[in-house]
Each structure stands twice: as C-alpha cells, then as structure tokens.
Residue frames relative to the residue before (quaternion, step in Angstrom):
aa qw qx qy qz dx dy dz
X 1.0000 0.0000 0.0000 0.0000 0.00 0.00 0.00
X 0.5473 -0.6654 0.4769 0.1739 3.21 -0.95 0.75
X 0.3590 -0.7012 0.3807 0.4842 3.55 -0.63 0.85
X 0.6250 0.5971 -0.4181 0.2796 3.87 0.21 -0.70
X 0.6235 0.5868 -0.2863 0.4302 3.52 1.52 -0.84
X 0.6473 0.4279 -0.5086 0.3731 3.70 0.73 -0.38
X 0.6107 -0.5310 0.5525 0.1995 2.74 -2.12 0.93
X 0.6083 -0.4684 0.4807 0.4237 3.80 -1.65 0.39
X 0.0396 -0.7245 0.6824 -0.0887 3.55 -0.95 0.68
X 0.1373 -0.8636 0.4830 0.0456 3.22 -0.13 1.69
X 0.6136 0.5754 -0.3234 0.4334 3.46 1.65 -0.79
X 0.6822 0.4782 -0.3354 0.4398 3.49 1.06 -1.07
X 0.4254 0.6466 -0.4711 0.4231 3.94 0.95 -0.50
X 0.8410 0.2450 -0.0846 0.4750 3.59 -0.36 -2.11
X 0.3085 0.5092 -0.5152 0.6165 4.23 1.94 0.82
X 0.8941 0.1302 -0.1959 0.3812 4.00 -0.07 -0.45
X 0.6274 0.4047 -0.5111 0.4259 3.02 1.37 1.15
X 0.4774 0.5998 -0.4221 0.4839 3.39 1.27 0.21
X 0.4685 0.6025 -0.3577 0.5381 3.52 1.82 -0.54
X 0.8441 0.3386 -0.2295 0.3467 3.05 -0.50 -1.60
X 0.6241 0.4225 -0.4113 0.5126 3.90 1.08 -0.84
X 0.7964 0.2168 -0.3734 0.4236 4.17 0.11 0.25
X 0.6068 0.3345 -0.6061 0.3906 3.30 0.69 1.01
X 0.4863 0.6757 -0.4292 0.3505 3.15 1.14 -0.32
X 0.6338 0.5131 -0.2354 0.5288 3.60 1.12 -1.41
X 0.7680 0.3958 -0.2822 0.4170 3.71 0.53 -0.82
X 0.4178 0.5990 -0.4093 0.5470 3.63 1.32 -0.50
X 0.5551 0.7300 -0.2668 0.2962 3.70 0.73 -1.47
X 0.6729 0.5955 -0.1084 0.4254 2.61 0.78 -2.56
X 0.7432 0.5528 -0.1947 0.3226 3.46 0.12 -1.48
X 0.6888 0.4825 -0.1827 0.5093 3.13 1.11 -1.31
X 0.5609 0.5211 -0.3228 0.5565 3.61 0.77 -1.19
X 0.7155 0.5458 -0.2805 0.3339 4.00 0.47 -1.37
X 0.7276 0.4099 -0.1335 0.5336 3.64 1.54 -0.97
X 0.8206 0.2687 -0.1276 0.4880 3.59 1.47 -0.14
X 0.6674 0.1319 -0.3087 0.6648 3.11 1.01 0.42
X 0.6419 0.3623 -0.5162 0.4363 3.93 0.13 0.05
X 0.4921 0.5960 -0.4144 0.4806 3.54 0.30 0.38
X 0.8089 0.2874 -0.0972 0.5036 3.42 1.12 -0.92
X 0.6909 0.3777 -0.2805 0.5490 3.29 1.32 -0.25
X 0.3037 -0.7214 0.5238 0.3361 3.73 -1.28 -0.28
X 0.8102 0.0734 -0.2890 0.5047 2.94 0.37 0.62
X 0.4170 -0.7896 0.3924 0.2206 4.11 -0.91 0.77
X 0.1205 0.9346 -0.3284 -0.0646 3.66 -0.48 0.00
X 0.8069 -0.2892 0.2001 0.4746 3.12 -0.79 -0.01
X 0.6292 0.6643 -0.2115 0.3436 3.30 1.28 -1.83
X 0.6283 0.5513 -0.3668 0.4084 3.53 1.10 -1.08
X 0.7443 0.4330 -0.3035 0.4080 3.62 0.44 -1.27
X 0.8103 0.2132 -0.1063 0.5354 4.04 0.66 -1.61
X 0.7164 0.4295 -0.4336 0.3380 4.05 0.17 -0.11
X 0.5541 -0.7178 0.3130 0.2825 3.69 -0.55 1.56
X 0.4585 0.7628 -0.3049 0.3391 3.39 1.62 -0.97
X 0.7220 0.5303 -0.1907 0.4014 3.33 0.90 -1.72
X 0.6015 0.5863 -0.2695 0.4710 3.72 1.29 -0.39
X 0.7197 0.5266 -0.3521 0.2843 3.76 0.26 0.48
X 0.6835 -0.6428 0.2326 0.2562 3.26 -1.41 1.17
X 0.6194 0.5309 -0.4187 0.3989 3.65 1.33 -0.48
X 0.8135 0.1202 -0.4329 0.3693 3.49 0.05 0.82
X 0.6601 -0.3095 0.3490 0.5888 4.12 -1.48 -0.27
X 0.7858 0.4187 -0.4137 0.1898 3.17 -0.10 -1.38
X 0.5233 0.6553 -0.3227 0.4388 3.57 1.64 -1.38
X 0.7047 0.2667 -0.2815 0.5942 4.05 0.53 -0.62
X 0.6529 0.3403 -0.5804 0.3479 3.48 0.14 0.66
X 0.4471 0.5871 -0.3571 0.5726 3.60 1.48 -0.48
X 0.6745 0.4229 -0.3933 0.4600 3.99 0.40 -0.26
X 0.7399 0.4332 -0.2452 0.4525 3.19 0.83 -1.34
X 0.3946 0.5502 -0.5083 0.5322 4.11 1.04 -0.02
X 0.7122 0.4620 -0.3219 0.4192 3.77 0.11 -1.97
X 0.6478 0.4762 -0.3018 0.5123 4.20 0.80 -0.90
X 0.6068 0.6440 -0.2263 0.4072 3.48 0.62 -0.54
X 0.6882 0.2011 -0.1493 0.6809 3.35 0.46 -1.35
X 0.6252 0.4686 -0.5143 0.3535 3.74 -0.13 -0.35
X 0.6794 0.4063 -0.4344 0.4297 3.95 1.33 -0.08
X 0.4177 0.7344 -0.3695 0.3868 3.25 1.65 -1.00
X 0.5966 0.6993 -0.2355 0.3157 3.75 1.33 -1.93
X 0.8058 0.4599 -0.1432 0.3445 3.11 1.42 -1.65
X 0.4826 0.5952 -0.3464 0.5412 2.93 1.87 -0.26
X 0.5962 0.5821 -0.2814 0.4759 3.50 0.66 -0.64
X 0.6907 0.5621 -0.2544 0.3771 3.29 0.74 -0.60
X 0.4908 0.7664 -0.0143 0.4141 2.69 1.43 -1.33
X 0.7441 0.1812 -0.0315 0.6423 3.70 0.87 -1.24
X 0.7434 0.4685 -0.2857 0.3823 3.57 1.39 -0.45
X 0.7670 0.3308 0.0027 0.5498 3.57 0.79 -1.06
X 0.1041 -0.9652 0.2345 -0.0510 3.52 1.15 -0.23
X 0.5883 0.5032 -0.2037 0.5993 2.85 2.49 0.35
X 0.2120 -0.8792 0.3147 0.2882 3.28 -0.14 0.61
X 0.5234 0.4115 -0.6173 0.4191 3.44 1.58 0.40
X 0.6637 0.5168 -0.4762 0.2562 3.90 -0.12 0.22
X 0.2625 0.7921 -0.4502 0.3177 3.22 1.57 0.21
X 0.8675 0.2252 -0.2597 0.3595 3.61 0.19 -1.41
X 0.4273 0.6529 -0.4295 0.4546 3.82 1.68 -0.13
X 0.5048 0.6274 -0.2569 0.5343 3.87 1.14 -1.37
X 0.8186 0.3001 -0.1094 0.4773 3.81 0.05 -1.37
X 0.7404 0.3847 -0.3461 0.4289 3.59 0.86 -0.45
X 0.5641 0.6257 -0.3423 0.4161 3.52 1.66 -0.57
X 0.6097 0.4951 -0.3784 0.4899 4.04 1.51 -1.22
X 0.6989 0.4486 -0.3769 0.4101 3.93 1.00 -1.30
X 0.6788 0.4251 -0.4332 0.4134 4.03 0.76 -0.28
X 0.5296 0.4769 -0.4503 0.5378 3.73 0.95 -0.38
X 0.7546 0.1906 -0.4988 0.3814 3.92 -0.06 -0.29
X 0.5450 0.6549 -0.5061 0.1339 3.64 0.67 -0.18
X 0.2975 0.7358 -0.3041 0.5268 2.97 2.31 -1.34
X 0.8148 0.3555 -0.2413 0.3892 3.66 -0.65 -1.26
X 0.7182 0.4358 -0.3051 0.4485 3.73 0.63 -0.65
X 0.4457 0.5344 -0.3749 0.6125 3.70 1.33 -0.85
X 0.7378 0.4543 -0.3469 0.3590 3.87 -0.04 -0.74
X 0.7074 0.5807 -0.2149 0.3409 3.16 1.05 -1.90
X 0.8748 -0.0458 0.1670 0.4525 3.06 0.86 -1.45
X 0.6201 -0.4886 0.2110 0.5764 3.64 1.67 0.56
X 0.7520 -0.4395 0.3514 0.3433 3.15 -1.61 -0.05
X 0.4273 -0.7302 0.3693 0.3844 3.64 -0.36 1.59
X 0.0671 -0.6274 0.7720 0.0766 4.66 -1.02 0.44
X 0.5518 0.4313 -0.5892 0.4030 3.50 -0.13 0.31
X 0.3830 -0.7727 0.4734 0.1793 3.50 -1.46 0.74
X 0.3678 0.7395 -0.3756 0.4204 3.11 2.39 -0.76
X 0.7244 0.5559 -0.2296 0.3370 3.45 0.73 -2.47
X 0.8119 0.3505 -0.2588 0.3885 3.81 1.20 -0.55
X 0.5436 0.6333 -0.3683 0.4096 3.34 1.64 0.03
X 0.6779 0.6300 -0.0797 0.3705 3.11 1.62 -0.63
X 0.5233 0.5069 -0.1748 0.6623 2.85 2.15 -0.90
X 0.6473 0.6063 -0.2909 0.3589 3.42 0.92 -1.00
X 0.6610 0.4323 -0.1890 0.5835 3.14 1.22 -1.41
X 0.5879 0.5721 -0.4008 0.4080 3.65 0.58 -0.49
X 0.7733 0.3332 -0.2527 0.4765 3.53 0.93 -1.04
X 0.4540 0.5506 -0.5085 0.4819 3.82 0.94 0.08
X 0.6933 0.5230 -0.3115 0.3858 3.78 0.67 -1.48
X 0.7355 0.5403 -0.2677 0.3090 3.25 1.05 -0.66
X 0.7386 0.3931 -0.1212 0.5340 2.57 1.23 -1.12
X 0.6271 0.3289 -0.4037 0.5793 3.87 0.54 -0.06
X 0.5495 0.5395 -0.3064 0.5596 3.75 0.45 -0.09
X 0.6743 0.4002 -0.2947 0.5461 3.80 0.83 -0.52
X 0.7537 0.5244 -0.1425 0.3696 3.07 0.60 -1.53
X 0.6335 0.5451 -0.2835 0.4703 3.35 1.66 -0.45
X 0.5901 0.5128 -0.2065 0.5883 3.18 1.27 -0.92
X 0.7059 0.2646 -0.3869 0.5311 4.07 0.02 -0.11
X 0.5713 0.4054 -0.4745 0.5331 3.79 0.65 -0.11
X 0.5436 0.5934 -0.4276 0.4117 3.81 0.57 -0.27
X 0.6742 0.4431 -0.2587 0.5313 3.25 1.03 -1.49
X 0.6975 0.5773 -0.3327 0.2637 3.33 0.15 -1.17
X 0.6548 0.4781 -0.1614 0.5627 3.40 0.94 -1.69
X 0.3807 0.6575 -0.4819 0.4363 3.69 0.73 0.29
X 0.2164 -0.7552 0.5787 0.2191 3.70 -1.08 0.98
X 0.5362 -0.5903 0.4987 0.3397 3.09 -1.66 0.90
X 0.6322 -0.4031 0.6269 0.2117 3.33 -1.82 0.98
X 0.3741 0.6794 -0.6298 0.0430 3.44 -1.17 1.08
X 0.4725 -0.6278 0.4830 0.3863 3.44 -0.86 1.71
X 0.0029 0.6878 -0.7065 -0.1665 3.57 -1.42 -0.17
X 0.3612 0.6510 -0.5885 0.3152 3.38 1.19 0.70
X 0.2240 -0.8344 0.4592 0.2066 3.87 -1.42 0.04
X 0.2223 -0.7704 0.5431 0.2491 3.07 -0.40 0.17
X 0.2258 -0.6821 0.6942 0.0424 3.92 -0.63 1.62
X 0.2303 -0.7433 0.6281 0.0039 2.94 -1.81 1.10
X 0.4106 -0.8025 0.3656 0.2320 3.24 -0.43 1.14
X 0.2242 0.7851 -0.5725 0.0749 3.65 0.60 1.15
C-alpha cells in the first residue's frame, strides 16, 4: 500500500501511543534501575515524575538526567519500528513528552525547576530529530529488485 493511500485510523494512532508511552516509561524504568538504584536505597516513584529529582547539584540528580537522555534515544528507536513516518515523528515525541508533563503536574505540581525543562526539552528534540532521521533512513532506502529470470522452455 502506498503511503498516501492509508486511511485515518483513529484506534491504531492512540494503539502507538499507548505503545510508545510504555516503552518509553519502561525503557525509563531500566535506566533509572541501573543509575540511580545503585545509588539510592530505596527506588521510587519520585525519580521518574517529581521535578525535584532532576537536578545537576548532586551524582544521583545527573544520573536521573542521563536515564531521561537515554530513553528519549531508546524513544527514537522505538519510533522507528513503531510509527515509521517521519512526518509523525515530532507529533509521536511531543504527544509521550506532554503526557508525562500531565503526570508530573499531577504527581507533584507544576515542574519550577529549569534543569526538569531543559531536559525534557532536550529529550524531545533527541527524540524527535533522532526519529525522524532514522525513518527517512528507512524510507530513502532502495527497493530490492530480483532481475534474475526464470526462461521457460516453450
């Protein structure tokens, strides 16, 4: 099928954002699990959605950035096998970074740290230009054509 030929598919859309927001969150997990649970004693919630937990004046705070920088490339890979267009890349990357703002605003108030928005910021550029490169990679790929034959003995 041709890209121009597919139809709107609302179900399959808010299908690869329910995707991309739990691998994105579990990609998270891992990262948060190998760089800051190592340093803390006990893990939580706080690391992934409270704005506090983002900042540069201690180790653990830059290992909590460098998880958020991480999965936001992990994101682009994700994209990549999920969404497979590169103009829907930055809608895709701006839709996972406004759903966690949502959650943090809930979790724990409106983010005032400037660290908690450079980081997101940069997180959603990485994701998105980083996505968007990679499906134009794929795309701009030439098709495979056999040019072997096959002669029949008529």
């Amino acid at each position: 099928m041709f890209y121009g030929a597919v139809a709107w598919d609302p179900w399959l859309i808010v299908a690869q954002i329910l995707c991309l927001q739990c691998l994105y969150y579990l990609t998270l997990g891992v990262f948060l699990t190998f760089l800051v649970g190592t340093r803390v004693s006990r893990m939580s919630l706080v690391y992934f959605f409270d704005y506090a937990a983002v900042t540069t004046s201690t180790v653990t705070g830059w290992c909590v950035i460098a998880s958020f920088l991480l999965s936001s490339f992990a994101g682009a890979g994700y994209m990549l096998h999920l969404i497979e267009r590169a103009k829907k890349c930055l809608d895709f990357s701006a839709t996972v970074y406004i759903v966690h703002l949502f959650i943090c605003i809930i979790y724990g108030g409106w983010p005032t740290s400037l660290t908690w928005w450079v980081v997101n910021g940069t997180g959603i550029a990485v994701m998105a230009l980083l996505g968007e490169y990679l499906c134009i990679r794929r795309e701009l790929r030439e098709i495979p054509i056999t040019t072997t034959r096959h002669r029949s003995n008529v």
